[in-house]
N, CA, C and O of each residue as an XYZ file, in Angstrom:
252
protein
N     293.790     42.959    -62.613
C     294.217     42.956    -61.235
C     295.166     41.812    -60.941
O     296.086     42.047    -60.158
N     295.056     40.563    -61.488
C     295.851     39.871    -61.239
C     295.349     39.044    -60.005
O     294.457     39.570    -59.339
N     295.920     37.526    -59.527
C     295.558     37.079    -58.371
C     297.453     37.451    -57.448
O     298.564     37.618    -57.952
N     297.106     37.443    -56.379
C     298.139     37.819    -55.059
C     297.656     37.043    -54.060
O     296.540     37.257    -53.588
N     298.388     36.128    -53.663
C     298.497     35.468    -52.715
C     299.283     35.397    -51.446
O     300.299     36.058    -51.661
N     299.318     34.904    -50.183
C     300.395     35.131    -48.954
C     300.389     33.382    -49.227
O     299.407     32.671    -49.441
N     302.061     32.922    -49.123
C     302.249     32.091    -48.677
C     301.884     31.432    -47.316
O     301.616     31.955    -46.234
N     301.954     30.126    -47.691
C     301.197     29.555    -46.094
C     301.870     29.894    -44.849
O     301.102     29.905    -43.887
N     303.289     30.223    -44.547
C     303.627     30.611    -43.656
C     303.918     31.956    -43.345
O     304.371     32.338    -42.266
N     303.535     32.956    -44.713
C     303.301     34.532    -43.972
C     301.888     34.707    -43.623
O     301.529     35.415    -42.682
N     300.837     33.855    -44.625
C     299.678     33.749    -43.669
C     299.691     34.101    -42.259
O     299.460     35.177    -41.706
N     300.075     32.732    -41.705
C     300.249     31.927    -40.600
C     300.814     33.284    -39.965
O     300.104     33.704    -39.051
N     301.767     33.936    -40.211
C     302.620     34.572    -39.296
C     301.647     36.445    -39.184
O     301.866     37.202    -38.238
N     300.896     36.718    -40.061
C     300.689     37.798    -40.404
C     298.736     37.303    -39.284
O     298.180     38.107    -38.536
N     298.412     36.400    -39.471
C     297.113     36.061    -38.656
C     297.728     36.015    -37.095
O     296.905     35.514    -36.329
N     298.422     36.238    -36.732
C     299.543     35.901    -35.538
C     299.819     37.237    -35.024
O     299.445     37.730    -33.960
N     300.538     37.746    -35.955
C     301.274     39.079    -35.457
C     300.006     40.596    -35.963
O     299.897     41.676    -35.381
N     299.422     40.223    -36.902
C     298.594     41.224    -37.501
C     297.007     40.752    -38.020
O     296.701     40.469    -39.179
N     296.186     40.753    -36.940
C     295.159     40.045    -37.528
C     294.011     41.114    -38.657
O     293.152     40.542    -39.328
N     294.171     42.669    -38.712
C     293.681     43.315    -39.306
C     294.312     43.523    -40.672
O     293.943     44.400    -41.452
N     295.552     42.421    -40.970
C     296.437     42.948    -42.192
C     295.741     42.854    -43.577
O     296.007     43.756    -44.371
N     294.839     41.826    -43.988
C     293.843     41.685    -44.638
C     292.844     42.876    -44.793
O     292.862     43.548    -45.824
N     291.837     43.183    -43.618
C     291.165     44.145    -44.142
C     291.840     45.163    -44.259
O     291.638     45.786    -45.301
N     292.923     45.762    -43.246
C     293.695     47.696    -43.601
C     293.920     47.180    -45.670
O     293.417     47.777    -46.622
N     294.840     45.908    -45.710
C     294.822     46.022    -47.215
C     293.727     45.976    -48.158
O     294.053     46.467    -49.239
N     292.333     45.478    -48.103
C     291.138     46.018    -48.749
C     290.883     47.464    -48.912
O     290.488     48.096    -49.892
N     291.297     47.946    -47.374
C     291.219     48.923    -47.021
C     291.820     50.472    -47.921
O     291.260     51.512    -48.267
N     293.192     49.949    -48.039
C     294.102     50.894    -48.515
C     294.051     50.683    -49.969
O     294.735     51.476    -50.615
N     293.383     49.775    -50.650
C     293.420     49.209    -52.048
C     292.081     50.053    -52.743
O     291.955     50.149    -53.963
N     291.213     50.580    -51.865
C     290.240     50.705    -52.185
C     290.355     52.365    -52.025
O     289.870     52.977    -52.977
N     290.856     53.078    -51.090
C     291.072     54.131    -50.667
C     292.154     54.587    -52.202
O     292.051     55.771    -52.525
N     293.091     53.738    -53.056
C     293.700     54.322    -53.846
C     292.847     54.365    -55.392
O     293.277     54.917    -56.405
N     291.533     53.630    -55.264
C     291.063     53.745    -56.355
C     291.209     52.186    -56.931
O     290.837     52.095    -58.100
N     291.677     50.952    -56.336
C     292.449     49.426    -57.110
C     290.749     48.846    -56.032
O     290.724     48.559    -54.835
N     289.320     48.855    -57.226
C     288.828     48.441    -56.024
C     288.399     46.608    -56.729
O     288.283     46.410    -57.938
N     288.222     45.444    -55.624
C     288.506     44.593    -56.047
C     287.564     44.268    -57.138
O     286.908     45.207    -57.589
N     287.395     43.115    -57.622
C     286.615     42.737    -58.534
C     286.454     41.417    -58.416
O     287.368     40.671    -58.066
N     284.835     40.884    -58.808
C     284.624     39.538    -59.318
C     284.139     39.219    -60.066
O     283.168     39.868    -60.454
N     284.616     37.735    -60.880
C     283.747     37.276    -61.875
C     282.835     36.108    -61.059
O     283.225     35.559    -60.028
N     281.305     35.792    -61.848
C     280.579     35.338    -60.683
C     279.682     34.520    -62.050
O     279.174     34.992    -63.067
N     279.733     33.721    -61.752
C     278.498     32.347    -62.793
C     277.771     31.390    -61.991
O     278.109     30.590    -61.118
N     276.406     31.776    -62.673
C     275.672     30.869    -62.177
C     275.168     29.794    -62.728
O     275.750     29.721    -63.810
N     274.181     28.600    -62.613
C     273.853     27.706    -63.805
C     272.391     27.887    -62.828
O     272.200     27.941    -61.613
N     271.439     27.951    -64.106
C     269.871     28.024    -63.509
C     268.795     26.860    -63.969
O     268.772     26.832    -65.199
N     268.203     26.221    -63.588
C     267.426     24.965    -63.992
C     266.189     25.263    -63.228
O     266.026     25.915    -62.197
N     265.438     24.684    -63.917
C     263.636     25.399    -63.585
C     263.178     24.265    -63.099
O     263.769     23.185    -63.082
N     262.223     24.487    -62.740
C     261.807     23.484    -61.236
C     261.286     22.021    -61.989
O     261.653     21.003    -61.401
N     260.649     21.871    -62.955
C     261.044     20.984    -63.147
C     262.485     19.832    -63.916
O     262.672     18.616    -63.968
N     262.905     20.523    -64.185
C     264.052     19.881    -64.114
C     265.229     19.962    -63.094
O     266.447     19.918    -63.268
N     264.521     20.085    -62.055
C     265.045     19.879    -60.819
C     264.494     18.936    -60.244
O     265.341     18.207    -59.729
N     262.863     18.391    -59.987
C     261.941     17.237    -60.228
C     262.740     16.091    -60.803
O     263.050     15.065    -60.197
N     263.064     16.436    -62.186
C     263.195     15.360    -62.871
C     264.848     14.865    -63.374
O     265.025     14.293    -64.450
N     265.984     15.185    -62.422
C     267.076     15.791    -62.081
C     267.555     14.024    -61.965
O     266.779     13.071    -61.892
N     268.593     14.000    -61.975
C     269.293     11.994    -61.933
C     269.289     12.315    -60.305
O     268.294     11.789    -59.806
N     269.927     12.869    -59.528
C     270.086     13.063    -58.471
C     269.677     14.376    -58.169
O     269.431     15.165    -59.081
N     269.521     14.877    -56.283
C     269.286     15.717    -55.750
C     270.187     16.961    -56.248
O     271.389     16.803    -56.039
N     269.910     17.855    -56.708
C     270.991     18.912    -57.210
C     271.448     20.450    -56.011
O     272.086     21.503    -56.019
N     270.771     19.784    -55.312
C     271.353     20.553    -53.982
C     272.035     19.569    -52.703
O     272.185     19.970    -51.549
N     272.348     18.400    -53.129
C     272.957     17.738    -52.767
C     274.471     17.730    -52.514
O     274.992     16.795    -53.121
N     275.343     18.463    -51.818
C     276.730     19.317    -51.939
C     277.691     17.827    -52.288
O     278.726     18.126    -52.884
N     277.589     16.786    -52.113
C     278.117     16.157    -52.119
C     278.270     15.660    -54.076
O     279.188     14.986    -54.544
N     277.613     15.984    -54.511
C     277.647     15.565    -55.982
C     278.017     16.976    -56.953
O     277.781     17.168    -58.146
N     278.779     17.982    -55.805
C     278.590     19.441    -56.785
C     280.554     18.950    -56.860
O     281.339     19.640    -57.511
């Protein structure tokens, strides 16, 4: 699929002039069969070594 991006100022201009332009394009991407995709990873640690962890690991500030 590739990544596709809007520059910061068609963003800007398309959240302005077209605020549904985002979803109709999910929309129409999905309706042709292009449906999106993700890759998704997790890291899992068992409770005690979450106990016994250097720091808080749900602590957002150290992620």
């Amino acid at each position: 699929q590739g990544i596709k991006n809007l520059s910061v100022e068609d963003a800007a201009r398309l959240a302005h002039e077209d605020p549904d332009y985002g979803l109709r394009d999910l929309f129409n991407a999905i309706a042709t069969g292009n449906y999106p995709s993700w890759t998704f990873y997790i890291q899992v640690m068992t409770f005690n070594q979450a106990e016994t962890f250097p720091f808080n690991p749900f602590d957002i500030t150290k992620v």
